[in-house]
N, C-alpha and C positions, 0 to 999 in steps of 0.2 A: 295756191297751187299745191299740187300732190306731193306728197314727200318725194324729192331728189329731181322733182320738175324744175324748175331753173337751173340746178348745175345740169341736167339734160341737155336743158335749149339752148347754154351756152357751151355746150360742148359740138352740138350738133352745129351752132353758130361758127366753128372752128372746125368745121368739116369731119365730125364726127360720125360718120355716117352711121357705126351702131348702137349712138347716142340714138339720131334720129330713127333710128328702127326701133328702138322702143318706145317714143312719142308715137309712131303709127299704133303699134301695138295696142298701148294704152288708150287709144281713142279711136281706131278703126271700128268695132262697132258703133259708138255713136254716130261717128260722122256720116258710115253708112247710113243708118235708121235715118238720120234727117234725111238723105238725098231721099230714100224711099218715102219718106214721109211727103217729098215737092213732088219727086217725079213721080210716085209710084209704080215705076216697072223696077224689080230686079238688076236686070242688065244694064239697064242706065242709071241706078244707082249707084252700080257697083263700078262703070264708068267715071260716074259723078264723083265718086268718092275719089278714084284713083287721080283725078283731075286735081280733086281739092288738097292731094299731102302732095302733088308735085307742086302745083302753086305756092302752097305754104311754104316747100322747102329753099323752095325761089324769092319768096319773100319776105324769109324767116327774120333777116335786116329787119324789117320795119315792123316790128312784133316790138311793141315794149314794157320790156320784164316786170312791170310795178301792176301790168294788168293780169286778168285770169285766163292764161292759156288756151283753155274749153272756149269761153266767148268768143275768142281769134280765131279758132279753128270753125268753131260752128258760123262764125259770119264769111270766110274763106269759102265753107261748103255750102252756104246759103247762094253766095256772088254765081259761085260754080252752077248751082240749080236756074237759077235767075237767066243766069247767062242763055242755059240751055234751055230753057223756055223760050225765052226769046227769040234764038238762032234757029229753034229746029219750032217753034209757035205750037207746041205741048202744054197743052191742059191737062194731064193726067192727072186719074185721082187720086188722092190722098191715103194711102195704105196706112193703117195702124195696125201694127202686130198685134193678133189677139193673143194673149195668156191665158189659155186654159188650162184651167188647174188638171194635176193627172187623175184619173179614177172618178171616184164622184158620180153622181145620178148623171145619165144618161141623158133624160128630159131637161135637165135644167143647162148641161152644155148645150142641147138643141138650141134651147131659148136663149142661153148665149150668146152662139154663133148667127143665129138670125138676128139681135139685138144689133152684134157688134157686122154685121152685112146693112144694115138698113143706115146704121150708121158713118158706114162709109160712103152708101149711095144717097147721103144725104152731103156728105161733105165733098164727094164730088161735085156737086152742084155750086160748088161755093167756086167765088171769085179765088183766082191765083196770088192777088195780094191779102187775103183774107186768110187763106191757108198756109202761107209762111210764116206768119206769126202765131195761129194756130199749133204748128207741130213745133216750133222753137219752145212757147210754154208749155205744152201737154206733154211733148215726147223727151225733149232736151231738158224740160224743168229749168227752163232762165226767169228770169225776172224780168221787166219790162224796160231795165236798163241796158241789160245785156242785150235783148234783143232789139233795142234799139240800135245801140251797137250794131250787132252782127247784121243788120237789114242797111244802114246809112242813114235810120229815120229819126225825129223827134220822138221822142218819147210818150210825146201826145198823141204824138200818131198811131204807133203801138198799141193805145190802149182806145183808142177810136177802134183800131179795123178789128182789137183781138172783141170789143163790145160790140162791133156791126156784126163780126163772125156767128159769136154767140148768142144774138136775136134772129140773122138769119137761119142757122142752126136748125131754132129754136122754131121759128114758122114752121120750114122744111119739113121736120120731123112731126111736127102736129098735124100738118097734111097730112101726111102718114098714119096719122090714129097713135101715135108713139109719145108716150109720156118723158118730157123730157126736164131734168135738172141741171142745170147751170152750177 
């Protein structure tokens, strides 16, 4: 945990409310990024997200302090996305923020931004249980414990659908004439 995260959560535990204003703080981007990562629309991320620190603060109880806070929150905002798929039957795809560097040749962002566009309409394509493990390792950078965790799954599992993901991926994008590295 981050320096000063446990005395946080048990302060927030204790009805600290601008204990837990600074857990949102601290991790409202990420937990955004995931939802955007499931749903991919803005507005429903930013729903999703709002969904997943009111849950969280609802069920802050059953959080226990020996594990890593981030894993709890990201499988809280994983249920959140899940949920909303299911409720509202959203396959949307898979948004990954491109980071384009600033300045820089001109041509080479082009081929960037076309690189990182082809690669998202390739991972739209992809199954919804394929791409929740996807952005849990690529975007959240977990492990395949954690996201085991944060999904409800075996760990075997994890590493089945993040290996179907990544050969499907991988067809996808060769259709495409797209050279791709794993």
């Amino acid at each position: 945990m981050g320096e000063g995260e446990l005395e946080l959560i048990q302060r927030a535990l204790h009805g600290d409310v601008d204990a837990w204003g600074e857990i949102v703080r601290r991790y409202k981007d990420a937990v955004f990024g995931i939802a955007l990562g499931i749903l991919g629309n803005p507005a429903d991320a930013e729903d999703a997200a709002h969904d997943a620190f009111i849950r969280a603060y609802e069920g802050l109880h059953t959080f226990h302090l020996e594990k890593r806070f981030s894993t709890w929150i990201f499988a809280v905002t994983a249920n959140v996305c899940k949920n909303k798929l299911r409720r509202e039957r959203l396959f949307a795809p898979l948004k990954y923020i491109s980071k384009l560097t600033k300045g820089g040749d001109p041509a080479q962002q082009l081929a960037h931004e076309e690189r990182t566009r082809t690669i998202r309409e390739a991972i739209e394509q992809l199954k919804p249980a394929y791409k929740m493990p996807l952005v849990l390792r690529y975007y959240a950078d977990l492990d395949y414990k954690e996201i085991a965790e944060a999904l409800g799954l075996p760990e075997g599992t994890v590493k089945t659908r993040l290996h179907r993901a990544k050969a499907e991926l991988k067809r996808i994008l060769e259709q495409k004439g797209v050279a791709y590295h794993a």
